[in-house]
C-alpha positions as CSV (number, residue, x, y, z in Angstrom):
1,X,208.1,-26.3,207.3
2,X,206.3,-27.6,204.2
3,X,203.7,-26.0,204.9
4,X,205.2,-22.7,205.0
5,X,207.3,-23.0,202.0
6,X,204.3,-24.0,199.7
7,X,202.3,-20.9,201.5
8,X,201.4,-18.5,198.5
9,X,202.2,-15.9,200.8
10,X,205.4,-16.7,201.3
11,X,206.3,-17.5,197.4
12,X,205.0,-13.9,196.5
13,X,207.4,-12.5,199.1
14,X,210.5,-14.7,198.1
15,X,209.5,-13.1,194.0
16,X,209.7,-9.5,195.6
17,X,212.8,-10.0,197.2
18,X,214.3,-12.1,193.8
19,X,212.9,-8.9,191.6
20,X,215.0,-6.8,194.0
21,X,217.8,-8.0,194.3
22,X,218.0,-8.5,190.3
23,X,217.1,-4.7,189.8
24,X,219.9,-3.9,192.7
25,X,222.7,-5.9,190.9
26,X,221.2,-4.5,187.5
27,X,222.0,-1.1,188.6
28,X,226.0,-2.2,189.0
29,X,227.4,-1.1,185.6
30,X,228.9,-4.4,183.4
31,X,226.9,-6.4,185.5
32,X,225.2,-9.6,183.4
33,X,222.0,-9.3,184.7
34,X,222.3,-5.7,183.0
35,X,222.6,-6.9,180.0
36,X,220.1,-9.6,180.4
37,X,217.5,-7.2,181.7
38,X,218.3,-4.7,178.8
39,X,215.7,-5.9,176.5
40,X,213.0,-5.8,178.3
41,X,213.8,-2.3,179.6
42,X,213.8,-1.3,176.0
43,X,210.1,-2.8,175.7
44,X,209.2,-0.8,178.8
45,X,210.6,2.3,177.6
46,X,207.5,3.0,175.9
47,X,205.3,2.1,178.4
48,X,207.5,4.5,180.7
49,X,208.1,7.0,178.1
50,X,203.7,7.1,177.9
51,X,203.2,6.9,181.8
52,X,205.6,9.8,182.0
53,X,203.7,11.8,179.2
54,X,200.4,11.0,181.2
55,X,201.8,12.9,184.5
56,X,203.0,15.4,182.3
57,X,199.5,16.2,181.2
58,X,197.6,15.6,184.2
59,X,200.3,18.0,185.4
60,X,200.3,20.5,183.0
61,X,196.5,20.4,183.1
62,X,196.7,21.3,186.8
63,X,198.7,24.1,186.6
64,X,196.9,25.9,183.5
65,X,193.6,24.9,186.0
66,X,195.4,27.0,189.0
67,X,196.9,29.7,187.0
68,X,193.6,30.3,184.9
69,X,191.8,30.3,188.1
70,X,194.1,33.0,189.2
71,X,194.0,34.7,186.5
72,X,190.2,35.4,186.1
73,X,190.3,36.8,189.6
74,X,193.4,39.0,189.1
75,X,191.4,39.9,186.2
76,X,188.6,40.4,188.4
77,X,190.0,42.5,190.8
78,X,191.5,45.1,188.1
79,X,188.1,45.2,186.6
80,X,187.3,46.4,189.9
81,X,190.2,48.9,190.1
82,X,189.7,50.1,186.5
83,X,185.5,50.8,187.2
84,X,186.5,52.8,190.8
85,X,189.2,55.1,189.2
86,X,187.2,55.9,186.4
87,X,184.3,56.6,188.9
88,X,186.9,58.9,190.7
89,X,187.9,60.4,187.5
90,X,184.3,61.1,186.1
91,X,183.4,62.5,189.6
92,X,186.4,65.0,189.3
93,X,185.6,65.9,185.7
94,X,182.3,66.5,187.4
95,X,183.4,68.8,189.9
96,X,185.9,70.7,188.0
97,X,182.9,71.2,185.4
98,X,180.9,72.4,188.2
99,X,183.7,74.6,189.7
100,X,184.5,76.6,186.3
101,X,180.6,76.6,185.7
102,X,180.5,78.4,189.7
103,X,183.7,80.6,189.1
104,X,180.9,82.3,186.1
105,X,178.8,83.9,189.2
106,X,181.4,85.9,189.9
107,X,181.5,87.4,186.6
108,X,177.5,87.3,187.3
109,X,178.3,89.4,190.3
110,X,180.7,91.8,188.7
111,X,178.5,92.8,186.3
112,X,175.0,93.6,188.0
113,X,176.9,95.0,191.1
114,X,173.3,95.9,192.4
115,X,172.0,92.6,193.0
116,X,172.8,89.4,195.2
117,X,173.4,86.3,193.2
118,X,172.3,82.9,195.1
119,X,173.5,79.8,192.8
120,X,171.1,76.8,193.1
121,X,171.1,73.5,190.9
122,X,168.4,71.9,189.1
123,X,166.7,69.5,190.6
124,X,163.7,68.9,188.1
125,X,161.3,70.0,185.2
126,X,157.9,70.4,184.7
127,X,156.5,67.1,182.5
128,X,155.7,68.8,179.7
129,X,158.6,68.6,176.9
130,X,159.5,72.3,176.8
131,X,160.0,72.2,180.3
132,X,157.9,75.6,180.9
133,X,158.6,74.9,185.3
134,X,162.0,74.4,186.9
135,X,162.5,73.7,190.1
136,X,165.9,74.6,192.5
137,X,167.5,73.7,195.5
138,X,167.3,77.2,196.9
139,X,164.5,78.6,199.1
140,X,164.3,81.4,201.4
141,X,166.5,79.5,204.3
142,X,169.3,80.5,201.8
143,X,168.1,84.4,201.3
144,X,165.7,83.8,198.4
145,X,162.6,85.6,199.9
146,X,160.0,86.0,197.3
147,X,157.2,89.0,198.7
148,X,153.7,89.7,197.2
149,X,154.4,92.0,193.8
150,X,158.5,90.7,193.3
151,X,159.4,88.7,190.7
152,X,163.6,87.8,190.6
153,X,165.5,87.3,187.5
154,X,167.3,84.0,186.9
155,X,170.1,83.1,184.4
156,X,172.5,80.7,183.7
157,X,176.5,80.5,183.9
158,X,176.4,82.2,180.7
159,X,174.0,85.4,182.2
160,X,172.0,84.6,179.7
161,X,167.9,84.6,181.0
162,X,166.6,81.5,181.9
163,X,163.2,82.8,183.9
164,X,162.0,84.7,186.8
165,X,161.2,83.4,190.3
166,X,157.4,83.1,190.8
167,X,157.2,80.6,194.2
168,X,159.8,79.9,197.1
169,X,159.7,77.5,199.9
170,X,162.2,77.2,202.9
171,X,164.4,74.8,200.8
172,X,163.4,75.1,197.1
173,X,162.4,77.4,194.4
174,X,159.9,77.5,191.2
175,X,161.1,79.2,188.2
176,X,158.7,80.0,185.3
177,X,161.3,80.1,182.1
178,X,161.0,82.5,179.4
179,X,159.0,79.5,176.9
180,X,155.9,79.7,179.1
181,X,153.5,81.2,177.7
182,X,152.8,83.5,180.7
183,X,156.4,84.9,180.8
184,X,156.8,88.5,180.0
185,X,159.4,90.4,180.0
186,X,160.5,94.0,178.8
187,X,163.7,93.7,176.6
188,X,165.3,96.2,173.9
189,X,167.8,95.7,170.7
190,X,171.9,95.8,172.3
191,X,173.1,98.3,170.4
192,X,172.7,102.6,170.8
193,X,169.5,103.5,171.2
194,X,168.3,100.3,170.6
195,X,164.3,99.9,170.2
196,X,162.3,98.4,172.8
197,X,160.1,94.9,172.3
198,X,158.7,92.4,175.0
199,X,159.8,89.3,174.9
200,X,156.8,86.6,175.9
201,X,156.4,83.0,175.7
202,X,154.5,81.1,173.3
203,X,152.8,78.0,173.0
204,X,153.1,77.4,169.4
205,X,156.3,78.6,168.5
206,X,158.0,76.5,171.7
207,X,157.4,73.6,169.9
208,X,160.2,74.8,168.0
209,X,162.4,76.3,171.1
210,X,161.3,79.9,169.8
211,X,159.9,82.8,171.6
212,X,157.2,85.6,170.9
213,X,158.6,89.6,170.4
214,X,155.6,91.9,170.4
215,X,154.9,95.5,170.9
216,X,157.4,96.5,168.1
217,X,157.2,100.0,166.8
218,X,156.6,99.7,163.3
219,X,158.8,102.1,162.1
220,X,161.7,99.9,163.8
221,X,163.3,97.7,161.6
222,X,164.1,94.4,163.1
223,X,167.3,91.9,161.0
224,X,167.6,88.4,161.5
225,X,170.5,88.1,164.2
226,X,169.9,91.0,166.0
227,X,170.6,90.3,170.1
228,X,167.9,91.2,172.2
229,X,168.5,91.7,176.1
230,X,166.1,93.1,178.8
231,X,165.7,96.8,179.1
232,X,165.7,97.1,182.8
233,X,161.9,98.5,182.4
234,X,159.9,98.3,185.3
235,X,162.5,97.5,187.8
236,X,162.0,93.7,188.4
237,X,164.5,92.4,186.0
238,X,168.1,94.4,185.3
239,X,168.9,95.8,182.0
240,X,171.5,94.1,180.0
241,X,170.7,90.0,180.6
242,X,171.3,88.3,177.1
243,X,167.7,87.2,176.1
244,X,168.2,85.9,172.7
245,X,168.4,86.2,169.0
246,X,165.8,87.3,166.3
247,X,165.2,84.6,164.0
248,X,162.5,86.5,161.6
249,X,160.2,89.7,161.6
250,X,156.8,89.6,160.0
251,X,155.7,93.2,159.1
252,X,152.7,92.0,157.5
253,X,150.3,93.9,159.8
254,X,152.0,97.6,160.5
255,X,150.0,97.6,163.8
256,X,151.1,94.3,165.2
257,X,154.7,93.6,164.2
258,X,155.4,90.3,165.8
259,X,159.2,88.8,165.7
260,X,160.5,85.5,166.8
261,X,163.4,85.2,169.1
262,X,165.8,81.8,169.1
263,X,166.5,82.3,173.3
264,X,170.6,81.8,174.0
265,X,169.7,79.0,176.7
266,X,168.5,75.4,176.3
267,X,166.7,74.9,179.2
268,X,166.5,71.1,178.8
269,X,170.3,71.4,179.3
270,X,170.7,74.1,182.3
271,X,172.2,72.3,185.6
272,X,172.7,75.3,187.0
273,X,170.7,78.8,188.0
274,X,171.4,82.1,189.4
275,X,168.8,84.0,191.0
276,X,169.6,87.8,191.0
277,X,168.1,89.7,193.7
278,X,168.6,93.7,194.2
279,X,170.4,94.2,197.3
280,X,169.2,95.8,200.6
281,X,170.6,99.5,199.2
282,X,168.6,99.0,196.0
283,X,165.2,98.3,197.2
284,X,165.4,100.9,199.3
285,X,165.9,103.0,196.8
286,X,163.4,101.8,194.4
287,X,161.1,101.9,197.4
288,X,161.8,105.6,197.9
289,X,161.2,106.1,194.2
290,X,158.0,104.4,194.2
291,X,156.2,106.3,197.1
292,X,154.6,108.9,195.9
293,X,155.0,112.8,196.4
294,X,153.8,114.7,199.3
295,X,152.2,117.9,199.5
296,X,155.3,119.7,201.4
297,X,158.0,118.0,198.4
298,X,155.1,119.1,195.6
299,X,155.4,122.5,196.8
């Protein structure tokens, strides 16, 4: 029994259950012990009062840990949101662009009744900086059928001349545009009687996005700003496609009266083409118009 009641074991357990039962009867209001105990809760108030602050921070700490965590991928996920609607919204700008920029063939069609237009997109440009080639998404699989002798006109949602036609695949087609310097084509002043020049390409003056006018009468006076469009001569392009602009006239030499022409399109910029083609009823009748007499119709 001595033994057991000197055990350090048992002293630390008899302390515990003291300390108890002194904090139990503390707790009973007017209780002496209370007020015994009351100073030394007032010393460990401030231990308390700094434990507590501790867990507060730890806590607080947590939270703004979790809450920031959160955050950054709520933040995250809107970011995501935000980059796919404007995505959507571009790609609808893109196609309501495109739609308006379509809806112009129509007027295309309206106004050369003779010829079928066939709408094709650019899909790249020759290397050289004043891109002289194009190249469309529109071959003979879609009714672009280029023979031996034709040459087609192409212009852009404007109708204003962009080139002619000069190779066609089953699936794609190679336009020469009027800044190379083999494009020809015969074109006249828009107005009344207006006189007739050719408009060519040339390789100086398409450094500066200009074009060549050549075989000018010289008793035509030319102005700056006068619109020139194609004449319909020789029955490869129509009469009346926008060409351009004359910039300046140089009547220096009567017999070769050269202008240059500031052309309507910018063919760096052109997303879109329109390849005119007569219909079936007008080749026929050019056809018919280019065979020539017989001896019965002579007589």
């Amino acid at each position: 029994m001595r033994k057991l009641l000197t055990s350090k074991w048992f002293i630390i357990l008899v302390t515990v259950l003291i300390l108890i039962v002194i904090i139990g009867v503390g707790f009973i209001p007017g209780s002496p012990v209370r007020q015994i105990l009351k100073p030394v809760t007032g010393l460990a108030s401030p231990v308390q009062g700094f434990v507590k602050n501790i867990g507060d921070m730890i806590g607080d700490a947590r939270s703004a840990l979790f809450d920031g965590m959160a955050i950054r991928e709520e933040n995250e996920s809107l970011k995501e949101q935000i980059a796919q609607l404007q995505y959507q919204l571009t790609q609808s700008e893109e196609a309501a662009i495109r739609y308006e920029e379509l809806k112009e063939a129509l007027h295309i069609k309206d106004t050369f009744s003779a010829y079928d237009v066939y709408g094709a997109a650019v899909l790249s440009r020759d290397a050289d900086e004043w891109f002289s080639v194009i190249r469309a998404d529109a071959g003979s699989r879609d009714g672009i059928k280029l023979e031996s002798g034709q040459a087609y006109a192409v212009v852009d949602v404007e109708m204003s001349l962009v080139g002619r036609v000069i190779e066609a695949d089953a699936t794609n087609s190679k336009i020469l545009t009027l800044m190379h310097e083999s494009f020809r084509v015969s074109c006249k002043v828009n107005e009344v009687n207006g006189a007739y020049v050719t408009c060519c390409g040339d390789a100086n003056l398409k450094k500066d996005g200009l074009c060549l006018l050549t075989d000018i009468d010289p008793d035509v006076v030319l102005e700056e700003g006068d619109v020139i469009v194609t004449s319909g001569e020789g029955g490869l392009f129509p009469e009346g496609i926008p060409v351009g602009t004359v910039v300046s006239v140089d009547y220096s030499d009567p017999l070769n009266v050269k202008a240059t022409l500031k052309p309507y399109i910018d063919v760096s910029q052109v997303k879109d083409v329109f390849v005119m083609i007569p219909t079936a009823d007008d080749k026929a009748v050019d056809s018919v118009n280019d065979q020539p007499a017989n001896e019965g119709d002579a007589q």
